[in-house]
MARLUMGU-83179 format. One record per residue: chain; x, z, y of N, C-alpha, C in turn. Coordinates in nm, 2 decimals, always signed. Layout:
BEGIN
(A; (X; Z; Y); (X; Z; Y); (X; Z; Y))
...
//
This chain:
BEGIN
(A; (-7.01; +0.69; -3.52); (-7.00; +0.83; -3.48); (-7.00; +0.84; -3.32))
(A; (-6.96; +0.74; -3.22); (-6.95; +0.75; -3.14); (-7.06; +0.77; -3.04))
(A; (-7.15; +0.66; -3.09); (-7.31; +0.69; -3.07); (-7.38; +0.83; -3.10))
(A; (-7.36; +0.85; -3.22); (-7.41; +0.98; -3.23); (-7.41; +1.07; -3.15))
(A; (-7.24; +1.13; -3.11); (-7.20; +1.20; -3.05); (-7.26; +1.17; -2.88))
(A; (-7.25; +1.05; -2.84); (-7.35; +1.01; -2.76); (-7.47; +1.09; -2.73))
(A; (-7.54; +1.04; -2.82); (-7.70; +1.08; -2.82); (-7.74; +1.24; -2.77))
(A; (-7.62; +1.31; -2.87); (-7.59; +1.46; -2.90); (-7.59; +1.52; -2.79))
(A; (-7.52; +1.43; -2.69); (-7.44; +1.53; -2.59); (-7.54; +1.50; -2.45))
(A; (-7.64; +1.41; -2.45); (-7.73; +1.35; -2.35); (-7.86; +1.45; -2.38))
(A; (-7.84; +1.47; -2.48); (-8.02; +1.52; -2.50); (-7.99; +1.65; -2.44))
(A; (-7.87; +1.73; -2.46); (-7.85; +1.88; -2.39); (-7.82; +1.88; -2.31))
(A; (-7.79; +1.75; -2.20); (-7.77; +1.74; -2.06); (-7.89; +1.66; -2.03))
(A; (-8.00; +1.66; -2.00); (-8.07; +1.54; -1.95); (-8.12; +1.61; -1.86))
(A; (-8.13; +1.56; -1.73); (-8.16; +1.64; -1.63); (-8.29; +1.58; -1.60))
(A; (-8.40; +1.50; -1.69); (-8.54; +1.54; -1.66); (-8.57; +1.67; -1.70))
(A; (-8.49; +1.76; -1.81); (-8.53; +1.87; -1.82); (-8.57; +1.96; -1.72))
(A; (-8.50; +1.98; -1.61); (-8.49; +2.02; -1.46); (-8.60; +1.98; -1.39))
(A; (-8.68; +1.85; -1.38); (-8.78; +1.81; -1.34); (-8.92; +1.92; -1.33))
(A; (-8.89; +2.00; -1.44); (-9.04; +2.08; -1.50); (-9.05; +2.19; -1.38))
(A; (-8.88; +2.23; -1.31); (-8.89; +2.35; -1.22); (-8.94; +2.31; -1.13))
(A; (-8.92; +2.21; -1.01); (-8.95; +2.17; -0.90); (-9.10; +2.23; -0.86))
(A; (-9.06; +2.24; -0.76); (-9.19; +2.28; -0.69); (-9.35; +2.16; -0.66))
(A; (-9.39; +2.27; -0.63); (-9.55; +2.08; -0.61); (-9.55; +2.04; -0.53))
(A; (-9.46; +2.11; -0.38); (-9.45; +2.07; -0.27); (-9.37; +1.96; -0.27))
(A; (-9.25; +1.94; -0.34); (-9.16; +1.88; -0.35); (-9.19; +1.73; -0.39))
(A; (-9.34; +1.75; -0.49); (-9.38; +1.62; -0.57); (-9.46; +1.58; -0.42))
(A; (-9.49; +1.62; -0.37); (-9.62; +1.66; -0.25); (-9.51; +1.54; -0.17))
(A; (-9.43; +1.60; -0.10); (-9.33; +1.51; +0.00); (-9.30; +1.35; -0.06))
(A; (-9.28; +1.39; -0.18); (-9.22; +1.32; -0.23); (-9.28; +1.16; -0.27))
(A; (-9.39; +1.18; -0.30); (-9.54; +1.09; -0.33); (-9.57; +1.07; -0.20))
(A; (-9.57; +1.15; -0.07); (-9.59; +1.07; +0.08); (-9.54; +0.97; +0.14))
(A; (-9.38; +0.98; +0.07); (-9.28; +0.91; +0.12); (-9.29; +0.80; +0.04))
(A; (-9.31; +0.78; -0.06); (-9.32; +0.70; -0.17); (-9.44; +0.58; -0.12))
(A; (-9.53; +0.66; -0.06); (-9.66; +0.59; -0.02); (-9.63; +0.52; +0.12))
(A; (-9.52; +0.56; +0.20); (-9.46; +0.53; +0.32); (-9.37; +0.42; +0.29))
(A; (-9.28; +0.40; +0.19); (-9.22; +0.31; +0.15); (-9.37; +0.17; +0.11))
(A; (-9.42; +0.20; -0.01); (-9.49; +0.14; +0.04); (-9.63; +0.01; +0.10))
(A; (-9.66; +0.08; +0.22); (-9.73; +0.05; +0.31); (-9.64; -0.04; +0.42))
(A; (-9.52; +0.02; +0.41); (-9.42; -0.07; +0.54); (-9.38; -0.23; +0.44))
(A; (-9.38; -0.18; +0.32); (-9.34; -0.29; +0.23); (-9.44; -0.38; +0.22))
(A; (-9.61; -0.33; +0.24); (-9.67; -0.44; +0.25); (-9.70; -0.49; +0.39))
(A; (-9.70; -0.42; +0.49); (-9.66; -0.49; +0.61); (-9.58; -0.60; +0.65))
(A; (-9.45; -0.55; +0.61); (-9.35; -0.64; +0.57); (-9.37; -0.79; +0.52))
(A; (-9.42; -0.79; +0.39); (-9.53; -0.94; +0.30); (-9.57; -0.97; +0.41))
(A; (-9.72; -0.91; +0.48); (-9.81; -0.96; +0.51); (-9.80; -1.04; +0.64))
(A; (-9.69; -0.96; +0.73); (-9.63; -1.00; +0.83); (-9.56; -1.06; +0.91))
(A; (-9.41; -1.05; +0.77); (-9.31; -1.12; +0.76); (-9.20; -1.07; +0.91))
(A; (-9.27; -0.91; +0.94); (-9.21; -0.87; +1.08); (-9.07; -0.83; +1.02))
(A; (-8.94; -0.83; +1.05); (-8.80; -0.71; +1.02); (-8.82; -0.59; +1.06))
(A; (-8.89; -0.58; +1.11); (-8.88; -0.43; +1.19); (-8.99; -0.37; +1.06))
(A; (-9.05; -0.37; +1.02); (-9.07; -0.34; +0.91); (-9.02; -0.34; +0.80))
(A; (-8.98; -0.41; +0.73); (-8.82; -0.41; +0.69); (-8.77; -0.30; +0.68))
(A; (-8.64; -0.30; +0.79); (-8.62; -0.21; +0.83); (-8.70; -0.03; +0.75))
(A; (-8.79; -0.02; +0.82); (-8.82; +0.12; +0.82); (-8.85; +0.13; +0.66))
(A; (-8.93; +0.05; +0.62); (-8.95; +0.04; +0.46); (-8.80; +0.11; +0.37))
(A; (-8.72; -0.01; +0.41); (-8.59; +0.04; +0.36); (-8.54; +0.22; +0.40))
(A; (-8.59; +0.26; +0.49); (-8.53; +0.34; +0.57); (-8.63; +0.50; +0.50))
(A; (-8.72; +0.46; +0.46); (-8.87; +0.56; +0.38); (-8.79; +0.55; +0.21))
(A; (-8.78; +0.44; +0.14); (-8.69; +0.41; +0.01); (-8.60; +0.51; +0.03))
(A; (-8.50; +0.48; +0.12); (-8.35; +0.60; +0.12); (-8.42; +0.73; +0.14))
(A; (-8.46; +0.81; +0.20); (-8.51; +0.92; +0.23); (-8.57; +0.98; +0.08))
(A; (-8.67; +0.88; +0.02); (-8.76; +0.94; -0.10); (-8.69; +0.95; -0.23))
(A; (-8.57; +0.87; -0.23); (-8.43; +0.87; -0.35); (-8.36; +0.95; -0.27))
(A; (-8.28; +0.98; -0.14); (-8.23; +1.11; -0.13); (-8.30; +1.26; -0.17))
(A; (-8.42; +1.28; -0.09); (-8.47; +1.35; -0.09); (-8.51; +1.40; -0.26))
(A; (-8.56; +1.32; -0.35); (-8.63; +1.35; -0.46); (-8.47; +1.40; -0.58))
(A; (-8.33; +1.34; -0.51); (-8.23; +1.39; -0.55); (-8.13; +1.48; -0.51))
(A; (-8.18; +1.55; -0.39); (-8.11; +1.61; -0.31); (-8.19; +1.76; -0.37))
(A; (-8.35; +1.76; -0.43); (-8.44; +1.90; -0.50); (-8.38; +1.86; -0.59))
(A; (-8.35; +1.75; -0.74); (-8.29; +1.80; -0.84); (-8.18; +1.84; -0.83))
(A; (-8.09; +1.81; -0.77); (-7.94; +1.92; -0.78); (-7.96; +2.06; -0.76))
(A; (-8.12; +2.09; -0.64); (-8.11; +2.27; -0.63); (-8.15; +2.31; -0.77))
(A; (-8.23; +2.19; -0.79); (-8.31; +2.25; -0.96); (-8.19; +2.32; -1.06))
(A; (-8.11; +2.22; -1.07); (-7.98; +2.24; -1.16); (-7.90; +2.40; -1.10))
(A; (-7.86; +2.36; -0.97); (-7.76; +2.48; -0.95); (-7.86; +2.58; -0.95))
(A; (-7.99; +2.59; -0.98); (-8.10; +2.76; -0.93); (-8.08; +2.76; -1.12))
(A; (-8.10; +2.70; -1.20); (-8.11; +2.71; -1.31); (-8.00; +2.73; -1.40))
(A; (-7.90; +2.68; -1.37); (-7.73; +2.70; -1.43); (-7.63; +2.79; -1.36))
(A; (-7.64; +2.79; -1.23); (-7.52; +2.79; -1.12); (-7.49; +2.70; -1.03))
(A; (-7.37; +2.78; -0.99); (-7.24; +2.64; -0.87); (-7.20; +2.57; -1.00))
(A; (-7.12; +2.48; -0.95); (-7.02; +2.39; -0.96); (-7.00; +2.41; -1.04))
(A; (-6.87; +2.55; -1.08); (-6.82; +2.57; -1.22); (-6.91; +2.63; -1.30))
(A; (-7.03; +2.66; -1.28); (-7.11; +2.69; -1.40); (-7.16; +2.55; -1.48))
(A; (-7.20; +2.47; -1.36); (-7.24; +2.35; -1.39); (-7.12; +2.27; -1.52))
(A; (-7.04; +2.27; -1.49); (-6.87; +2.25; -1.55); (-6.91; +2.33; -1.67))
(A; (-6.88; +2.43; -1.72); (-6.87; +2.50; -1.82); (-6.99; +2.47; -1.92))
(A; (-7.13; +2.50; -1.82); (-7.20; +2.47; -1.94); (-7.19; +2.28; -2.00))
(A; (-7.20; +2.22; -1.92); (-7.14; +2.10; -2.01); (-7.01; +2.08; -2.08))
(A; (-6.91; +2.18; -2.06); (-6.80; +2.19; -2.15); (-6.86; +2.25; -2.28))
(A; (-6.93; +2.35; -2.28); (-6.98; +2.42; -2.41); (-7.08; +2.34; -2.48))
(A; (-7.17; +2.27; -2.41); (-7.23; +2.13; -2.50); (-7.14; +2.04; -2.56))
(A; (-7.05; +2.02; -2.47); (-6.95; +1.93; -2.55); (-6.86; +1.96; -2.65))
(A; (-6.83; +2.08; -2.68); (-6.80; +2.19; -2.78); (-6.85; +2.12; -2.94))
(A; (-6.96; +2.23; -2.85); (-7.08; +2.22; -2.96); (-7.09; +2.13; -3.08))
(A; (-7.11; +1.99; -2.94); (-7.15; +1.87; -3.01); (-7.02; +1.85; -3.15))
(A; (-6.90; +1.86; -3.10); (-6.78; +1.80; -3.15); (-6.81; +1.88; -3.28))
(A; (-6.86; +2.03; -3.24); (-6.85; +2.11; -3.39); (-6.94; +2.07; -3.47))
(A; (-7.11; +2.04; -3.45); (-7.17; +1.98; -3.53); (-7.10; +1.89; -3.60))
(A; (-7.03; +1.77; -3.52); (-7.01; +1.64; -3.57); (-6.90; +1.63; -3.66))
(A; (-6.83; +1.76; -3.68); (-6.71; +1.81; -3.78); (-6.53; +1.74; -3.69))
(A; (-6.57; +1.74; -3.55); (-6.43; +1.64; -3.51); (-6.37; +1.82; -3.46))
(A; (-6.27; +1.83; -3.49); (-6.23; +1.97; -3.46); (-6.04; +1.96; -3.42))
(A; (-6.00; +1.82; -3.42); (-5.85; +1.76; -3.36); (-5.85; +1.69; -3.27))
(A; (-5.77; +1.71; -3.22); (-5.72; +1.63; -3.13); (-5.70; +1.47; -3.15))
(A; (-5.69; +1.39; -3.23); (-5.65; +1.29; -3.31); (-5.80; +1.20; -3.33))
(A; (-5.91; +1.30; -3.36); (-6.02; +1.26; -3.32); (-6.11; +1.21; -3.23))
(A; (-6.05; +1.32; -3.16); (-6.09; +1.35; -2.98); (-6.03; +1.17; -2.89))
(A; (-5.94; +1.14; -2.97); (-5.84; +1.05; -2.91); (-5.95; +0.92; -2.96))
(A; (-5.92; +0.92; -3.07); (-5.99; +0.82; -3.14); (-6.13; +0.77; -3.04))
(A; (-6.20; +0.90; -3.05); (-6.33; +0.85; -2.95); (-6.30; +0.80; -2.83))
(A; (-6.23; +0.84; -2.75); (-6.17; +0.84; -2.64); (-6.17; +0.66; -2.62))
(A; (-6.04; +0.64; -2.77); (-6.02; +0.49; -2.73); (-6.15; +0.37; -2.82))
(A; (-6.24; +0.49; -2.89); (-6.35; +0.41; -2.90); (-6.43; +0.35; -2.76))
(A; (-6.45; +0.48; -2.69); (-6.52; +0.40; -2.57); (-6.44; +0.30; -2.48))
(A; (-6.33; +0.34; -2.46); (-6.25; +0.22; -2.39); (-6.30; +0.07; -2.42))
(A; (-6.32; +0.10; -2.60); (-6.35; -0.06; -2.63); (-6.47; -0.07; -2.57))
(A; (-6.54; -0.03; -2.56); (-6.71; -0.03; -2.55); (-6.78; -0.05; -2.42))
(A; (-6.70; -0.02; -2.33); (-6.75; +0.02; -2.15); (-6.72; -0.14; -2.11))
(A; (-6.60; -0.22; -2.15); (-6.69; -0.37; -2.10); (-6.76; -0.43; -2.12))
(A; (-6.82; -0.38; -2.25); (-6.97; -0.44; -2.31); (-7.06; -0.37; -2.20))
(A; (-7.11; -0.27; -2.17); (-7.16; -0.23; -2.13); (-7.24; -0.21; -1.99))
(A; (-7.10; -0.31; -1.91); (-7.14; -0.34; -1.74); (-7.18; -0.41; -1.74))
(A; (-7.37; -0.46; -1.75); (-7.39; -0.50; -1.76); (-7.46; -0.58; -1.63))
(A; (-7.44; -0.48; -1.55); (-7.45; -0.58; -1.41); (-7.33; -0.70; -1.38))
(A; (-7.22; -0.70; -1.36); (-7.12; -0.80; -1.37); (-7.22; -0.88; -1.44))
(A; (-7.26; -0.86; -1.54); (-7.34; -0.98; -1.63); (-7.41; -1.05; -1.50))
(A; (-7.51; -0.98; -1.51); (-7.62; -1.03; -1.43); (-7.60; -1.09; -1.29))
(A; (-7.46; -1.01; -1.22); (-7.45; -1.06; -1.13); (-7.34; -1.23; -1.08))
(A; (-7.26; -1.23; -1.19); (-7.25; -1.39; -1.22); (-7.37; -1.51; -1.28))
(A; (-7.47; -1.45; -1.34); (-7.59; -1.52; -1.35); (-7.67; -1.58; -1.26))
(A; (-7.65; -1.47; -1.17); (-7.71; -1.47; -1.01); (-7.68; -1.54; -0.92))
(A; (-7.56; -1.54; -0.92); (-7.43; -1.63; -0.83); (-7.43; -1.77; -0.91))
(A; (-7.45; -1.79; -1.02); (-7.44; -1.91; -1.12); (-7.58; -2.00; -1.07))
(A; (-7.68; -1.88; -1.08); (-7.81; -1.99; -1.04); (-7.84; -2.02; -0.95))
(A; (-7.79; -1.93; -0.82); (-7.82; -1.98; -0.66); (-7.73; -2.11; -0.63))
(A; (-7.59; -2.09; -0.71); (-7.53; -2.20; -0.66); (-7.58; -2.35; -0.70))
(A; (-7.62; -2.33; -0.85); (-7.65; -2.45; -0.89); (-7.77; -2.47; -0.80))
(A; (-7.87; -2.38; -0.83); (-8.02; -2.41; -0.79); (-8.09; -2.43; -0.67))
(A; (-8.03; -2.30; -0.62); (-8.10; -2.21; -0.49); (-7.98; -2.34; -0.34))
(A; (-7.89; -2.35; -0.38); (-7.85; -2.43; -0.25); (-7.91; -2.61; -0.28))
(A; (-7.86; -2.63; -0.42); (-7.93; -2.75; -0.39); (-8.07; -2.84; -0.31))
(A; (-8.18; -2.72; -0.37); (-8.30; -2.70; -0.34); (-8.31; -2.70; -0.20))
(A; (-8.24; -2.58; -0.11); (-8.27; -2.52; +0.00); (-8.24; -2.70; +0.09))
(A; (-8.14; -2.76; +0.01); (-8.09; -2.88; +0.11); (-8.17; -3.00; +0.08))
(A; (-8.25; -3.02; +0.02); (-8.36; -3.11; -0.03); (-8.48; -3.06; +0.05))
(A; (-8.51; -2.96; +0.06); (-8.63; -2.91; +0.06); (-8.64; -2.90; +0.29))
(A; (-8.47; -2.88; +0.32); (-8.44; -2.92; +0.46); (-8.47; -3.06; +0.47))
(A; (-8.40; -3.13; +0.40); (-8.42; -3.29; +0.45); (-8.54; -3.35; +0.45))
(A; (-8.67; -3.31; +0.33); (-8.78; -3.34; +0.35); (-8.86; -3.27; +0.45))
(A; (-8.83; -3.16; +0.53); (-8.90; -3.11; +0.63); (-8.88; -3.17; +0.77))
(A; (-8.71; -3.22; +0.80); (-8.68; -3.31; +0.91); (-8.76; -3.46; +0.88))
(A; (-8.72; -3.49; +0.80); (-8.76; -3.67; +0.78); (-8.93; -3.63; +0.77))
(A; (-9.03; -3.56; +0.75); (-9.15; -3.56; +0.70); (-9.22; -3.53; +0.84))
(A; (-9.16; -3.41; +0.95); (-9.23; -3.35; +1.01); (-9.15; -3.33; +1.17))
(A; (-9.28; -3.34; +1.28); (-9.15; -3.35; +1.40); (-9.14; -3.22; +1.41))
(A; (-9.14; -3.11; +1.38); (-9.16; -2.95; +1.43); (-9.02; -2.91; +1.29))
(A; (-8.99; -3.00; +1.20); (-8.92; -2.99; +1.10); (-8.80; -2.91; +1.11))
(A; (-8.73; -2.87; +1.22); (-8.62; -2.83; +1.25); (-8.70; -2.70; +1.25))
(A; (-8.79; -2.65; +1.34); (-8.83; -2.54; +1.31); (-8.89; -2.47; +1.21))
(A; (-8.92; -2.56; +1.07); (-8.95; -2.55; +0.97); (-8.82; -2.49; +0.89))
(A; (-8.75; -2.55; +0.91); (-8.60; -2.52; +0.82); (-8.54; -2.41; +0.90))
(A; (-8.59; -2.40; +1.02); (-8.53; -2.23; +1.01); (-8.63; -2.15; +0.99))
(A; (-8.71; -2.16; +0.94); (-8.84; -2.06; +0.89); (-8.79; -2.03; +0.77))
(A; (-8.78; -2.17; +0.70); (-8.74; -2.15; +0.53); (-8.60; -2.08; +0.50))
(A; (-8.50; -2.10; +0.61); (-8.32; -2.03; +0.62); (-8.42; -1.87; +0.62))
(A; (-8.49; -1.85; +0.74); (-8.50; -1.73; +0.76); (-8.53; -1.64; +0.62))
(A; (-8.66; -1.72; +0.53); (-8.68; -1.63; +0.46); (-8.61; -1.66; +0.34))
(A; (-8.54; -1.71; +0.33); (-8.38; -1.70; +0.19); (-8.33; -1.60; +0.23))
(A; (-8.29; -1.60; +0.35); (-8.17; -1.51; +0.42); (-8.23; -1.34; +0.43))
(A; (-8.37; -1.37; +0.47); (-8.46; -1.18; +0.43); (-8.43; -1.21; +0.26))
(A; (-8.43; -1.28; +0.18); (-8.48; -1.24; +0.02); (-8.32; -1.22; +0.00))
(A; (-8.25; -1.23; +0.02); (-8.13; -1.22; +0.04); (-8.05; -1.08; +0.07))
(A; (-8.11; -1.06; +0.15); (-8.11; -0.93; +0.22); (-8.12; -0.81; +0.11))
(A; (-8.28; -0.86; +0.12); (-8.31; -0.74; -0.01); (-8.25; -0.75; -0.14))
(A; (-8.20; -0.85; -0.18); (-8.14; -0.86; -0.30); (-7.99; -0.74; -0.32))
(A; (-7.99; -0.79; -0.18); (-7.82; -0.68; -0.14); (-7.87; -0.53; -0.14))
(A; (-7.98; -0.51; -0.10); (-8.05; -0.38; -0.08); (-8.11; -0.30; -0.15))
(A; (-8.20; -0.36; -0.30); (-8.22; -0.32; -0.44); (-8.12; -0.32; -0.53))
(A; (-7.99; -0.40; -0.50); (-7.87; -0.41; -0.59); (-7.87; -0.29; -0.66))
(A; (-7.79; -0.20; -0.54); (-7.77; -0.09; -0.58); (-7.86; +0.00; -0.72))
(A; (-8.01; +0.01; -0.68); (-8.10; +0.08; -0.80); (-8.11; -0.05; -0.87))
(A; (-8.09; -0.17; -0.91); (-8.09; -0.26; -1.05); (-7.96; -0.15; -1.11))
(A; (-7.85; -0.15; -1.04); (-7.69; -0.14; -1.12); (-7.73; -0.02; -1.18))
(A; (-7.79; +0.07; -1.08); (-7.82; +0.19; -1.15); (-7.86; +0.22; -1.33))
(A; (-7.96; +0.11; -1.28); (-8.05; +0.15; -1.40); (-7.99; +0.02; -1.50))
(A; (-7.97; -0.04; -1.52); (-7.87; -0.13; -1.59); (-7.77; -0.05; -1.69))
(A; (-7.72; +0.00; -1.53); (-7.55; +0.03; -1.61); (-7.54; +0.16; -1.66))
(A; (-7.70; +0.23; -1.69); (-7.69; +0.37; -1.71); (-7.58; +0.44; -1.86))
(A; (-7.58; +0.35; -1.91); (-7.50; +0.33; -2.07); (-7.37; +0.37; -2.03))
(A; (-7.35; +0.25; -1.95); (-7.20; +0.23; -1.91); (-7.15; +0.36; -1.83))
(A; (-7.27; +0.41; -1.74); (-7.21; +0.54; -1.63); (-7.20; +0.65; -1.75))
(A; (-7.34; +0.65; -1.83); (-7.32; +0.79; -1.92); (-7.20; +0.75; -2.01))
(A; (-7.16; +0.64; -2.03); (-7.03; +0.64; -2.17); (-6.92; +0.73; -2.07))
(A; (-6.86; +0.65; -1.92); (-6.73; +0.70; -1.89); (-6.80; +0.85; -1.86))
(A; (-6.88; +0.92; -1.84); (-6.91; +1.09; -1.80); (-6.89; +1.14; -1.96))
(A; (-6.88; +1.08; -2.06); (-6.89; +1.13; -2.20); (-6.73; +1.12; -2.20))
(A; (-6.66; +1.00; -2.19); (-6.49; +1.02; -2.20); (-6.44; +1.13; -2.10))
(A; (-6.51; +1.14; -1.98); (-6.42; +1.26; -1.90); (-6.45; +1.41; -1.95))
(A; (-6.57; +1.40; -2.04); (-6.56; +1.53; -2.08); (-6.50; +1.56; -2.22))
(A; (-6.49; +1.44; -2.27); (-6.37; +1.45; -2.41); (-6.24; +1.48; -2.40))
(A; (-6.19; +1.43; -2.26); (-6.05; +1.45; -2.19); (-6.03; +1.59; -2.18))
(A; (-6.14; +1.64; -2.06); (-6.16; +1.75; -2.06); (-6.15; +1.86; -2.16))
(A; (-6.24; +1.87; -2.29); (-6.19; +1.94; -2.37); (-6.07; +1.89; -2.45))
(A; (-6.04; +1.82; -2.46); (-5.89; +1.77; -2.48); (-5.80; +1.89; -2.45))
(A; (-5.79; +1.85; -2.28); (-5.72; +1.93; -2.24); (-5.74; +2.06; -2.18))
(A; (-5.82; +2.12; -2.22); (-5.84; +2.26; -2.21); (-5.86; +2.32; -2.37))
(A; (-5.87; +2.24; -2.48); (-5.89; +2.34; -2.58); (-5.75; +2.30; -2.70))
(A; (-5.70; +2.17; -2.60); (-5.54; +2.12; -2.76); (-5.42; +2.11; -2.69))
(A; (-5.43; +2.08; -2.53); (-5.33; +2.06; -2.45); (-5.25; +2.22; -2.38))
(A; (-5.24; +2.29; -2.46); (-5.23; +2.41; -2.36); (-5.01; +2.45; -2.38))
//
């Protein structure tokens, strides 16, 4: 049931729906910046400059702010402020409960401590990100220190070799810190939609049994 109610309550909030309003201009900026990210990204490769880097990352933020900063107007031109925004997802979540025949409080709860069980399954970056930590340690340092020793004992410039090789662990590294964020995103999208699904079960909890 819990799933269901899930599904129910996403399909009447999915905010690609909103996507259809946006303007062309908006796709227009949006695809420039996109093309700006990139072009610095393959400078970046090709060059192995930071300062490209840099801006690459700096065109990424802009084109995810920017491409999310028109869908909120989409929403508030098409719904309202704040509390319309509020209401109408209270009234979907209504809805849904009535289709689904849960019409107590006792139910409401039930779900409630259904998801509780379910949201640590769900984070599924923690997963990933002990896998990460698990295989650098085993892998990624052992290597890095083998792969040092054979560059000093092999080569006389070897020292400058091993900080070539630090250097670019330490850039892949970088970025690793720096795409985190959109992996977790999109990973843990389950996990973010489950807890937005309990705060609005709370929610009508307590606006339609707690009075």
């Amino acid at each position: 049931m819990l799933w269901l109610v899930y599904e129910d309550y996403f399909k009447q909030n999915d905010m690609k729906f909103f996507i259809r309003y946006l303007k062309w201009y908006v796709w227009v900026i949006f695809l420039l910046l996109l093309v700006g990210t990139s072009f610095f990204f393959y400078k970046f490769i090709s060059t192995q400059n930071g300062l490209y880097f840099v801006i690459e990352c700096g065109f990424a933020v802009l084109s995810g702010g920017y491409f999310g900063y028109e869908m909120r107007k989409s929403v508030l031109s098409n719904i309202g402020d704040n509390t319309d925004v509020f209401e109408h997802k209270i009234i979907s979540m209504r809805n849904v409960l009535k289709q689904r025949k849960i019409d107590n409080m006792e139910q409401i709860d039930l779900l409630i401590n259904q998801i509780n069980e379910e949201l640590p399954e769900l984070k599924l970056s923690d997963k990933f990100r002990k896998s990460v930590y698990a295989i650098g340690t085993v892998l990624l340092v052992p290597s890095i220190s083998l792969i040092s020793k054979w560059l000093l004992d092999s080569y006389d410039e070897g020292i400058y070799m091993v900080v070539m090789v630090l250097a670019i662990v330490m850039m892949l590294i970088g970025l690793f810190y720096i795409i985190k964020p959109l992996l977790e995103s999109v990973i843990d999208s389950p996990y973010k939609k489950m807890k937005i699904l309990k705060r609005m079960l709370e929610d009508v909890k307590m606006l339609d049994f707690l009075k």
